[in-house]
KOLTORDO-17989 format. One record per residue: x, y, z of N, C-alpha, C in turn; residue in one letter. Coordinates in steps of 0.1 Angstrom, whole numbers, padded with zeros to 4 digits, always signed. Atoms other than C-alpha are relative to their C-alpha. Layout:
REM KOLTORDO-17989
XYZXYZXYZA...
REM end
This chain:
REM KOLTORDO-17989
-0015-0004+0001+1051+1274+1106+0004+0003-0014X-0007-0007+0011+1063+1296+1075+0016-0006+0001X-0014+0005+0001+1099+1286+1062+0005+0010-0015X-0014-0007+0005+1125+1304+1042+0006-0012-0015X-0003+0011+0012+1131+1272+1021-0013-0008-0011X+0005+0005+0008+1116+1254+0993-0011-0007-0002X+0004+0014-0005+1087+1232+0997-0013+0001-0019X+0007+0003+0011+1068+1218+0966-0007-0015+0001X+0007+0015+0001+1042+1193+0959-0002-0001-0015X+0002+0005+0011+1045+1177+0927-0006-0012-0001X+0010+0016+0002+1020+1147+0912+0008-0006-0015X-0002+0013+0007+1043+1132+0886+0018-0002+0001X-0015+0006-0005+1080+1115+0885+0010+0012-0005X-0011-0013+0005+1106+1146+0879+0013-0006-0005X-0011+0002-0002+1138+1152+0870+0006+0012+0009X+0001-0014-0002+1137+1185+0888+0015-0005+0013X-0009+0000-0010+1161+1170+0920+0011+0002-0006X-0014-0002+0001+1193+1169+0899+0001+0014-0006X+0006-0013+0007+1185+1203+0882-0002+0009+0013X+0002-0012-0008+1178+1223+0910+0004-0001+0015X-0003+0003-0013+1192+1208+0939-0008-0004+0012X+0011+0002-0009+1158+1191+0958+0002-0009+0006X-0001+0013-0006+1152+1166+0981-0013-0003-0003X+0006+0006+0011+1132+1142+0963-0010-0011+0012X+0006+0005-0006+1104+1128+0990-0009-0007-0007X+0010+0008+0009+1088+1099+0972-0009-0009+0012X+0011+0005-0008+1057+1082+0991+0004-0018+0001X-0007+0018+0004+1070+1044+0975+0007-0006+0002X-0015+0001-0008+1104+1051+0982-0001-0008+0015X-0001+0003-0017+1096+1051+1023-0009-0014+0001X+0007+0013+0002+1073+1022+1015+0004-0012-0001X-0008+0011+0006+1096+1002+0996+0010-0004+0013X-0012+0008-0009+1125+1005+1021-0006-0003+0016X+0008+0008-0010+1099+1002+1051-0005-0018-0001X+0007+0014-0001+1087+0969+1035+0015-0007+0004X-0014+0004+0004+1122+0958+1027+0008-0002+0018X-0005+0001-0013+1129+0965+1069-0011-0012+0006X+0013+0006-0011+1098+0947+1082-0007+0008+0007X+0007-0009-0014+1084+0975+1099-0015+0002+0001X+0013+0003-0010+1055+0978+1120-0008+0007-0015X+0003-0006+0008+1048+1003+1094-0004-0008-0013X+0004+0009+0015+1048+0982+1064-0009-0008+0001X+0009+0005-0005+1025+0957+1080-0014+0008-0002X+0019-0006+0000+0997+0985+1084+0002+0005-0021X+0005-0004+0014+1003+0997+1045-0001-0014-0005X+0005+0006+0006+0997+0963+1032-0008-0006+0004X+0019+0001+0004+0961+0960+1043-0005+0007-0007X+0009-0009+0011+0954+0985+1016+0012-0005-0013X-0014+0004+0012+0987+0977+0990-0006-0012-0008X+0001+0013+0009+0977+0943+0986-0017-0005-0003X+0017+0003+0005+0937+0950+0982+0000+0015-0010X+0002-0008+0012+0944+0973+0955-0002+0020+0002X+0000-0010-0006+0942+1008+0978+0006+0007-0001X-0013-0010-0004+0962+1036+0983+0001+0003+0014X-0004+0003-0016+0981+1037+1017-0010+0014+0005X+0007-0008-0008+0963+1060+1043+0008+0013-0005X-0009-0009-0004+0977+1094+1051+0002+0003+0013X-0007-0003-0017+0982+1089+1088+0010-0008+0001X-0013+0011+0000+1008+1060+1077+0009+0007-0010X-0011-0008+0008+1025+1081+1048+0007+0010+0013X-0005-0011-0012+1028+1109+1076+0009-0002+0007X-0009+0000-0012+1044+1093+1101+0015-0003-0007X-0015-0003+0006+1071+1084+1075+0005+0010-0007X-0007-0011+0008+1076+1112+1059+0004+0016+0012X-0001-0009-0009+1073+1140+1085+0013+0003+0006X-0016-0003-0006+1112+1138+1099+0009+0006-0012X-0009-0006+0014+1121+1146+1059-0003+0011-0001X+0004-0009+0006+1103+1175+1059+0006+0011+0005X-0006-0010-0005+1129+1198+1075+0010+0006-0011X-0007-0006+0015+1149+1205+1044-0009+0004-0010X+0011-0004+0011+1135+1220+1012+0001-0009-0007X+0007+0014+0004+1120+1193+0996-0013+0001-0017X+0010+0002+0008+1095+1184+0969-0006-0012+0003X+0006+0017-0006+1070+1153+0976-0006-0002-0015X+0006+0004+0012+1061+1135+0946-0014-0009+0010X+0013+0009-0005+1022+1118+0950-0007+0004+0013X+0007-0002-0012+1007+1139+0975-0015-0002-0003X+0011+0009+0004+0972+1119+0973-0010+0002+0009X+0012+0001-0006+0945+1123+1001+0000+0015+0004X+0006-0014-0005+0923+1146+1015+0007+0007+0014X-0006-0009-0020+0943+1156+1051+0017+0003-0003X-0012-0006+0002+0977+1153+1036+0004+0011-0005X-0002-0012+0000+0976+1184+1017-0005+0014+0009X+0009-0012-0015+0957+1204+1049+0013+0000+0007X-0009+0000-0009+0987+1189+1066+0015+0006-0005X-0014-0006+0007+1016+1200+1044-0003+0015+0003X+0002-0012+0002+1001+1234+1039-0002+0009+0011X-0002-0006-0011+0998+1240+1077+0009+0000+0009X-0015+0002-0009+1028+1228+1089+0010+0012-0013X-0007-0003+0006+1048+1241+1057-0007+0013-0007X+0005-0008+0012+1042+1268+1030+0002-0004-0010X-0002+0003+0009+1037+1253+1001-0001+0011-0012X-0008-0012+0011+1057+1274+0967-0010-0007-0013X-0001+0004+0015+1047+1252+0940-0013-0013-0001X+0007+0009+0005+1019+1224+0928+0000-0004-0012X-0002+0003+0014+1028+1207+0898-0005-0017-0006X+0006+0009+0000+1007+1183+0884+0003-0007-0024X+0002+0005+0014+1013+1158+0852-0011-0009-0006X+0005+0005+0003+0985+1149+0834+0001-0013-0015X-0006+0010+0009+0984+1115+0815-0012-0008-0002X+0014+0011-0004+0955+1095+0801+0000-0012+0005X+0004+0008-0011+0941+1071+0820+0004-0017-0004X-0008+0009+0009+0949+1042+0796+0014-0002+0001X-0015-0003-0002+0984+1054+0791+0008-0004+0013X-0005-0002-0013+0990+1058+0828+0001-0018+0004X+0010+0013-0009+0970+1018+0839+0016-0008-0007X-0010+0012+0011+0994+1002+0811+0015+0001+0003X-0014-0008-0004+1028+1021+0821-0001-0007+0014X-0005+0003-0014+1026+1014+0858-0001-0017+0000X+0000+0012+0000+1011+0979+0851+0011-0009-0006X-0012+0007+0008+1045+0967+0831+0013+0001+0011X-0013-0001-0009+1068+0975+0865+0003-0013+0003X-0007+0010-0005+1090+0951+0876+0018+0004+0011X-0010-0004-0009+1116+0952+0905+0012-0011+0003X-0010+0013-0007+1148+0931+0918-0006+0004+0018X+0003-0005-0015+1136+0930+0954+0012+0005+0010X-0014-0003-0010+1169+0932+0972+0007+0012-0002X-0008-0009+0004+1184+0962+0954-0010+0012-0004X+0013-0016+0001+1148+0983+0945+0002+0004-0017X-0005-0001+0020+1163+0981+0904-0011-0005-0004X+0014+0000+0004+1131+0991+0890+0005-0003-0019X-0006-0001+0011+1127+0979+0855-0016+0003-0013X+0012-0002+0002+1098+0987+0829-0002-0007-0008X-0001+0005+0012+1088+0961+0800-0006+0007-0012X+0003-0009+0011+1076+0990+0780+0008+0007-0006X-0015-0009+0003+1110+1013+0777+0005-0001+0008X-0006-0004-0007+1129+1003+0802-0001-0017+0008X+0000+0016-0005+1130+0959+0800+0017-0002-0002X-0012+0006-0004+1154+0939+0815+0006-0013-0015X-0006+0002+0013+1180+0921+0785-0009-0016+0000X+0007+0010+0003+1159+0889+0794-0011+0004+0015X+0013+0000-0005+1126+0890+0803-0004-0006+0018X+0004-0001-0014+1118+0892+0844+0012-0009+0010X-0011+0008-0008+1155+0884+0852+0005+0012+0000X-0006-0011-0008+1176+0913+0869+0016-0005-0008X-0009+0001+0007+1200+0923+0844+0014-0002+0008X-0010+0000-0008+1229+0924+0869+0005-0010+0011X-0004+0009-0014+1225+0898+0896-0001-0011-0007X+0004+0018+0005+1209+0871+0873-0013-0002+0006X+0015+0003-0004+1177+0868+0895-0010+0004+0000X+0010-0003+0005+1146+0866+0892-0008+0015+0005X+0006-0015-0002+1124+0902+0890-0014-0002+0006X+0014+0002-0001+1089+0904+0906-0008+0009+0003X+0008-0011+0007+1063+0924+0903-0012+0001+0014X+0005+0001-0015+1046+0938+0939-0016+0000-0005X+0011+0005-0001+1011+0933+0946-0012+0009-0006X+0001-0016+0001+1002+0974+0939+0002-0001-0017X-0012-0001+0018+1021+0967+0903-0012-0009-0007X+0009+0008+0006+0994+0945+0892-0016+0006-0011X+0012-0010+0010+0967+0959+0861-0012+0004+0010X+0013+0001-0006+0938+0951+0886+0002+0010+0010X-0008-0006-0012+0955+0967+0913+0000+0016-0004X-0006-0011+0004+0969+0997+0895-0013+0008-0006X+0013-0004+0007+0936+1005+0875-0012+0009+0015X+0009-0003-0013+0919+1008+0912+0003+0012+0007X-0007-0010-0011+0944+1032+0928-0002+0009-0008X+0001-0016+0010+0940+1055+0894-0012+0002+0002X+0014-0005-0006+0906+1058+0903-0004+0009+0011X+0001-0004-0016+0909+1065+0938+0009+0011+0004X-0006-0012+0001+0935+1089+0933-0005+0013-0006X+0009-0018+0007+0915+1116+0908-0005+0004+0011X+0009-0009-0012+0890+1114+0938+0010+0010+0012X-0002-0005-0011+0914+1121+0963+0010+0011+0002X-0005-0007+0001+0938+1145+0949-0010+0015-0007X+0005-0014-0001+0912+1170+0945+0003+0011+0002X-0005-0011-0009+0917+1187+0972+0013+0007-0001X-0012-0005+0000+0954+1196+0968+0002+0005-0019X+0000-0005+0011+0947+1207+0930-0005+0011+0000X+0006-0010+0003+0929+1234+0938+0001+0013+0002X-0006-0013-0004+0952+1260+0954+0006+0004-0013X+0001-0014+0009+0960+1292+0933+0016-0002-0006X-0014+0004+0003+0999+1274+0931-0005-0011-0011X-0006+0007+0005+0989+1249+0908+0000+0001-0017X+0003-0007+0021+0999+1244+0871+0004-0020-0007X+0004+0009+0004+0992+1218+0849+0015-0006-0015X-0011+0003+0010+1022+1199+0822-0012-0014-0007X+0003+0014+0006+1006+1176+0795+0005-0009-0011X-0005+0008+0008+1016+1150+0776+0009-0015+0007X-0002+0013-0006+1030+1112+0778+0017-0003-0007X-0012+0003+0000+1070+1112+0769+0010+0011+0006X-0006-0008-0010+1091+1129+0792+0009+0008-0012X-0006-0005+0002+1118+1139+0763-0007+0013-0006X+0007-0012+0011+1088+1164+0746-0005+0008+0017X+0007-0008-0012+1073+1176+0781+0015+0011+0008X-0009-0005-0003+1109+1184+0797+0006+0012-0001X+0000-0016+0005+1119+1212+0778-0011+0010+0009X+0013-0011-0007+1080+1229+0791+0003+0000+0010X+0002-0003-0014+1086+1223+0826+0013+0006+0007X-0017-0006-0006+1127+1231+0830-0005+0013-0003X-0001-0015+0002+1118+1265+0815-0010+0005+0010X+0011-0007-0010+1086+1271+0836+0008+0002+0016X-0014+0003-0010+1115+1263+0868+0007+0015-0001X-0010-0008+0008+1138+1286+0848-0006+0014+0010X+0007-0010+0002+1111+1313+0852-0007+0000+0012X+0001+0003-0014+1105+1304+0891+0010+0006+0004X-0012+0000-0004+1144+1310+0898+0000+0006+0016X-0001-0012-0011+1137+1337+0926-0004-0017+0011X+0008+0010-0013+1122+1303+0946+0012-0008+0004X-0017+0009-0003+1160+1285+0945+0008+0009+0002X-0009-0013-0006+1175+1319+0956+0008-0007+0009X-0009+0009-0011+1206+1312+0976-0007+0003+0016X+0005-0003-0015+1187+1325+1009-0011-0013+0005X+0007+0007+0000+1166+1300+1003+0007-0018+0005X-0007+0012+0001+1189+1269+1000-0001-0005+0011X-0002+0007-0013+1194+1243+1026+0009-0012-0007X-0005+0014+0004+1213+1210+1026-0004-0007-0001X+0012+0009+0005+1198+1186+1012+0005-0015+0003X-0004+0019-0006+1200+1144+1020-0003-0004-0011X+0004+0008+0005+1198+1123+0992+0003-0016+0001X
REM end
C-alpha cells in the first residue's frame, strides 16, 4: 500500500517532530507506557529487556502498527523483518541514520535515569538531576531500568549493528556524524530544508502527539 504522506525511518533521537510537523513513533516510548499499564505486552518484552536483548519485532509491531496511519517517522527501526514490514505496508521517503562511536554511545545511554511515574528521563552526563538520583520535582527517588544498565546497554549496541543492516541498505539512506547535537543540527535541518517537496502541503496529515 503506497501513501501520499510522509513516512520516514530514522536511527537516532531528532528534533525533526517540532520542525516539521511529524509524528514521532519511538519504540521505548510504547514500551515504557506498555510497562507502566501492565500489559500482556510488556510481560513478553521483558524476557529479552531484562537479559540484556532487544525486544522482538513481532512485539514492537503489534504496538506500533495502529500509529502508522499518519505520517510519521519511527525512531530505532532495529531487526531484520521490521524494515521488510514497513517498506511493504508503507513507502518509505527517508532513512536517516546517526552514527556515534561505540564508546560514546555505551557511556551516554548507560548514565539514564527515570522518575518512574512521570517517564522524566534524566541523564548524569548533560542532563543530571540537582541531586543525584532524586527527581528534581517530586523529591523521589529516580531509577535506572534494567535495559539502562552498562552490561545491558553494551549488549544491545552489539546486536543492533547486526540487526540494522538490513534497513541501511536502501538507496534512501544518508548518514549524519558526530556526537553533540548543537554541531550536527545545523547538517541535518538543512539536508530537511533541501527535502521540502516531501512536507508539501498535499502531503500533510494530522498528526497525534
Amino acid at each position: 500500500m503506497t501513501s501520499e504522506l510522509l513516512h520516514m525511518v530514522i536511527l537516532w533521537p531528532p528534533l525533526l517532530a517540532q520542525k516539521f510537523g511529524l509524528q514521532h513513533l519511538s519504540n521505548g516510548h510504547f514500551l515504557w507506557e506498555n510497562t507502566k499499564a501492565n500489559t500482556e505486552v510488556s510481560d513478553m518484552a521483558k524476557q529479552y529487556t531484562e537479559n540484556g536483548l532487544l525486544v522482538p519485532d513481532h512485539v514492537i509491531t503489534c504496538l506500533m502498527v495502529s500509529e502508522l496511519e499518519n505520517r510519521w517517522f519511527s525512531e530505532d527501526v532495529r531487526t531484520n523483518r521490521s524494515p521488510d514490514l514497513k517498506t511493504k505496508i508503507y513507502e518509505v521517503d527517508l532513512v536517516i541514520s546517526l552514527k556515534i562511536p561505540f564508546e560514546t554511545l555505551k557511556d551516554c545511554l548507560s548514565r539514564c535515569w527515570i522518575h518512574p511515574s512521570c517517564s522524566r528521563v534524566y541523564n548524569l552526563g548533560f542532563n543530571p538531576p540537582g541531586v543525584r538520583e532524586i527527581d528534581d520535582i517530586s523529591g523521589e527517588p529516580l531509577v535506572q531500568q534494567e535495559d539502562g544498565k552498562l552490561e545491558a546497554v553494551a549488549a544491545r549496541i552489539r546486536q543492533y549493528k547486526v540487526v540494522t543492516k538490513p534497513v541501511m541498505s536502501p538507496g534512501m539512506l544518508h548518514h549524519f556524524s558526530g556526537m553533540e547535537t548543537d554541531k550536527i543540527w545545523p547538517y541535518a535541518y538543512t539536508f530537511f530544508l533541501t527535502r521540502s517537496h516531501l512536507f508539501s502541503p498535499k502531503r500533510r496529515a494530522t498528526c497525534t502527539y
